[in-house]
C-alpha positions as CSV (number, residue, x, y, z in Angstrom):
1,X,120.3,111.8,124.6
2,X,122.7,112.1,121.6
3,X,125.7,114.1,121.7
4,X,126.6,116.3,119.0
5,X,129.5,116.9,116.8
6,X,129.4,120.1,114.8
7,X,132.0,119.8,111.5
8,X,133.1,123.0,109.9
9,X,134.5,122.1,106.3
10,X,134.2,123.4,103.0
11,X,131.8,122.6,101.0
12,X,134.2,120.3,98.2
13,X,135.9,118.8,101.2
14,X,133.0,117.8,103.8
15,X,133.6,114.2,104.1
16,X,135.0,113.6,107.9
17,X,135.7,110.1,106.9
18,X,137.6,108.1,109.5
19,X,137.7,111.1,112.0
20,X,134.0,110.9,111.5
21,X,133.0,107.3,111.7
22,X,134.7,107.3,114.7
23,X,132.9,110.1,116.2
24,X,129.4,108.4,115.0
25,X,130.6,105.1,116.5
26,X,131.1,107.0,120.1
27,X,127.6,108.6,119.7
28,X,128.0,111.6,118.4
29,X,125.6,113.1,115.8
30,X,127.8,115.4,113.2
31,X,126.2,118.0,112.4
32,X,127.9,120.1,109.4
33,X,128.4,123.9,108.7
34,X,130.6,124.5,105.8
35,X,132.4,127.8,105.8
36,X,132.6,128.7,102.4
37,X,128.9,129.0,102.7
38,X,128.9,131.7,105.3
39,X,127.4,129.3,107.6
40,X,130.1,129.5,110.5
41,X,129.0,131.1,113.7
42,X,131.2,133.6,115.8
43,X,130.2,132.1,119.3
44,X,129.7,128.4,119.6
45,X,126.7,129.3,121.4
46,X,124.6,130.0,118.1
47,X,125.2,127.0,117.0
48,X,122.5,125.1,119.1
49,X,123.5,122.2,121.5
50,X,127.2,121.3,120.2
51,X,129.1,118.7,122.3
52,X,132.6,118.7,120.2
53,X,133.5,120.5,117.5
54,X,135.5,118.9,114.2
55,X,137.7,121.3,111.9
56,X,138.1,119.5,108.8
57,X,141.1,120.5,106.7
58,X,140.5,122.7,103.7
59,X,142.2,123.7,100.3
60,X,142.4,127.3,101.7
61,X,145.5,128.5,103.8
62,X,144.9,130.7,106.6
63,X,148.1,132.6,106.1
64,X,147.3,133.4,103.0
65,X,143.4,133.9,103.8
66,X,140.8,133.4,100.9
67,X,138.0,134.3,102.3
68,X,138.9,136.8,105.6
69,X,135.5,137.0,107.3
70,X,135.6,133.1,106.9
71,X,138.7,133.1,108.8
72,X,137.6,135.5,111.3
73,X,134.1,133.8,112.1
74,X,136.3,130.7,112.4
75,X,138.8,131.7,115.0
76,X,136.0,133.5,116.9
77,X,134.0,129.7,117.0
78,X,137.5,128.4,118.4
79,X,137.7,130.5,120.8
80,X,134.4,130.5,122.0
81,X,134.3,126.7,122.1
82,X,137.3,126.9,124.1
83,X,136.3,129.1,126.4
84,X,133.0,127.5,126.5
85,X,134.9,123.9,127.7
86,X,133.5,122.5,124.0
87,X,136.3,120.2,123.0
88,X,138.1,121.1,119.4
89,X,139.4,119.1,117.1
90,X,141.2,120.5,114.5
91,X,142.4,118.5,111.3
92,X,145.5,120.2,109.1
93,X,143.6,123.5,108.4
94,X,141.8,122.9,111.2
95,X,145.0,122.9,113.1
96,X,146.0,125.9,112.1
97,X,142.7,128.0,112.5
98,X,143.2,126.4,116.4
99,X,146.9,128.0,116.2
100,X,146.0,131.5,114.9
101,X,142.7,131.7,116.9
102,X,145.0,130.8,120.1
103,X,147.8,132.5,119.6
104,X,150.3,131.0,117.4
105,X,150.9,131.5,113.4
106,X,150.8,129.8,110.2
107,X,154.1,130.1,107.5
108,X,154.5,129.3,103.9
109,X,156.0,125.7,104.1
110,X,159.6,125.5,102.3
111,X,158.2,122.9,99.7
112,X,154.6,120.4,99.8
113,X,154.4,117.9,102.6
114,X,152.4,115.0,100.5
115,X,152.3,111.8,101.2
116,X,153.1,108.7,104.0
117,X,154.8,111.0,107.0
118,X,156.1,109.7,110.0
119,X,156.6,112.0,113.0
120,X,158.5,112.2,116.5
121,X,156.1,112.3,119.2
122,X,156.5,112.9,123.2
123,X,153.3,110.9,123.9
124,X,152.6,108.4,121.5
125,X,149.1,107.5,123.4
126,X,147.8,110.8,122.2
127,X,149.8,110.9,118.8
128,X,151.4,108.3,117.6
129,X,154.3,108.1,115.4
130,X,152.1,107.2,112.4
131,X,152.5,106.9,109.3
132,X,149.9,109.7,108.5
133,X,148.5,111.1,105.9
134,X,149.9,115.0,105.2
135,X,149.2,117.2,102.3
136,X,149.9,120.9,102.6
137,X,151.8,123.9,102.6
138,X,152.0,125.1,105.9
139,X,153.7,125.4,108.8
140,X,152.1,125.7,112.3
141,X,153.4,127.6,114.7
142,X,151.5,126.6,117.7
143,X,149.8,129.5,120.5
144,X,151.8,130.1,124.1
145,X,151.0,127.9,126.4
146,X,150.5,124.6,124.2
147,X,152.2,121.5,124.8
148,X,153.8,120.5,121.3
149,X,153.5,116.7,121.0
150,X,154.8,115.6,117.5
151,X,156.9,117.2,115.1
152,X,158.6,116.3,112.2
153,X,161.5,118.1,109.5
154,X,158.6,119.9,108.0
155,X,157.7,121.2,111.2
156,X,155.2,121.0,114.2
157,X,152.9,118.4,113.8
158,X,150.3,118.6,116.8
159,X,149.8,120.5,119.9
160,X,147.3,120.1,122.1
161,X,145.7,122.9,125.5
162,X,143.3,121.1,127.7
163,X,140.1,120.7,125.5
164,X,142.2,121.2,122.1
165,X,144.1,119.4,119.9
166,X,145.1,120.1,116.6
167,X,147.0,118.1,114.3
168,X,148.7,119.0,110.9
169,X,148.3,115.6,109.1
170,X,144.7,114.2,107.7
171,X,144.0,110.9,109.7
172,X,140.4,111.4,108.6
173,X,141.2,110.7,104.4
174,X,139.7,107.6,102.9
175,X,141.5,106.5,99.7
176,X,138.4,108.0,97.9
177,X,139.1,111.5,99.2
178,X,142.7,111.4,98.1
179,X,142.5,110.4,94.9
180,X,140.3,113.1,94.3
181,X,142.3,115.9,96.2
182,X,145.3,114.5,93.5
183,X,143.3,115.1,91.0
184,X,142.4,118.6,92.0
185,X,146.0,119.2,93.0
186,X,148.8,118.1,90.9
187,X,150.9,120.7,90.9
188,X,151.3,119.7,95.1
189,X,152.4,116.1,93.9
190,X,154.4,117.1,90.9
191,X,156.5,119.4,94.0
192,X,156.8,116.2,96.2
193,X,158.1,114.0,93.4
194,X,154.6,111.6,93.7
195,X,152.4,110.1,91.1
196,X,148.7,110.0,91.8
197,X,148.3,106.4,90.7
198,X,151.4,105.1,93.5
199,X,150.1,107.4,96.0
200,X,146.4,106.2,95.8
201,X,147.3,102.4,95.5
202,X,149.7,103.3,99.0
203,X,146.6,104.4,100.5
204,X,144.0,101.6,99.4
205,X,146.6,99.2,100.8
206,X,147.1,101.0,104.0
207,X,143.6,101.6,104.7
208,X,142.9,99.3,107.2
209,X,145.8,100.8,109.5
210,X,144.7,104.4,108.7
211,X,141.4,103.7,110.2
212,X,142.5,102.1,112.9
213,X,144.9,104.6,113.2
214,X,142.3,107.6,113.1
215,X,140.0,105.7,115.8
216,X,142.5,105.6,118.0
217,X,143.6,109.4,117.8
218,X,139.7,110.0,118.1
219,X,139.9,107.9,121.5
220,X,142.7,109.3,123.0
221,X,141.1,112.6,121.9
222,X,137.7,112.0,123.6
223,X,139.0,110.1,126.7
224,X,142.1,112.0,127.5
225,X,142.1,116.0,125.7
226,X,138.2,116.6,126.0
């Protein structure tokens, strides 16, 4: 029998790319609700048979909510999931629905985090150094009672509970995905000091270690956090 992966995202960022092949490689089904639909359910449980549950990052910040009930029916999934012993994986916005759902807070960052990131990790099995992907404005504060297991200057950078893990970069972007998201954002590279041509051409070149990359934090997150 299949396992299933339900994927919240919004609808202009629904592609789970690395995260996701992964996933489908491991025999998982995804199965997508985007939440700027309305389609996000309070309790896990009305979501049918759901095995793991993906939170794709987003061009929303949740401390600065766009859409509240959004927010709320998302943290309310999280928790249920949790509670339920559904793993969650939570990508950048993800992360931080995982941290204000649990506990924890999201802040205005000081200035963009865009770009190639490297990070300081206590378990480098789990999360490795990198380099990853980031591109946001936040910081994430994570919930009591997490373990915090990379950070860097701009802040924490994952945090896992047993059957959670959220991380603040995007292992899951395909060269694709960010070339479009600098497109639709230019203002965030213009505040890191990037150009949208360099930054894509980084990523087309890097793209066999990102996906290898990405698999492996979708192992460690399978075999070792779910």
């Amino acid at each position: 029998m299949t396992a299933t992966a339900l994927v919240i995202a919004n609808s202009t960022d629904s592609d789970s790319g690395y995260v996701g092949e992964r996933l489908t490689e491991r025999g998982y089904l995804l199965r997508t609700l985007l939440r700027d639909k309305g389609e996000v359910p309070y309790d896990v449980a009305d979501a049918g048979d759901v095995d793991v549950v993906l939170l794709l990052g987003s061009e929303w910040s949740v401390h600065s909510p766009v859409d509240h009930e959004s927010l709320a029916a998302e943290c309310a999934l999280a928790r249920s999931a949790r509670d339920a012993g559904v793993p969650v994986l939570g990508l950048c916005y993800g992360a931080q629905v995982l941290a204000e759902a649990l506990g924890g807070s999201v802040s205005p960052a000081p200035q963009p985090e865009v770009g190639w990131v490297h990070v300081e990790s206590d378990d480098e099995q789990l999360v490795p150094v990198g380099p990853w992907l980031a591109f946001h404005l936040d910081v994430v504060q994570a919930p009591p009672g997490a373990r915090v297991v990379a950070r860097n200057g701009c802040g924490q950078q994952a945090f896992v509970f047993p059957g959670v893990l959220g991380v603040q970069f995007h292992p899951e972007v395909r060269p694709e995905t960010l070339d479009s998201w600098a497109g639709r954002f230019p203002e965030l590279l213009v505040g890191a000091g990037l150009r949208r041509e360099e930054l894509v051409a980084e990523a087309r070149a890097r793209e066999s270690q990102a996906r290898a990359a990405a698999h492996a934090l979708v192992d460690a997150f399978l075999d070792r956090v779910a």
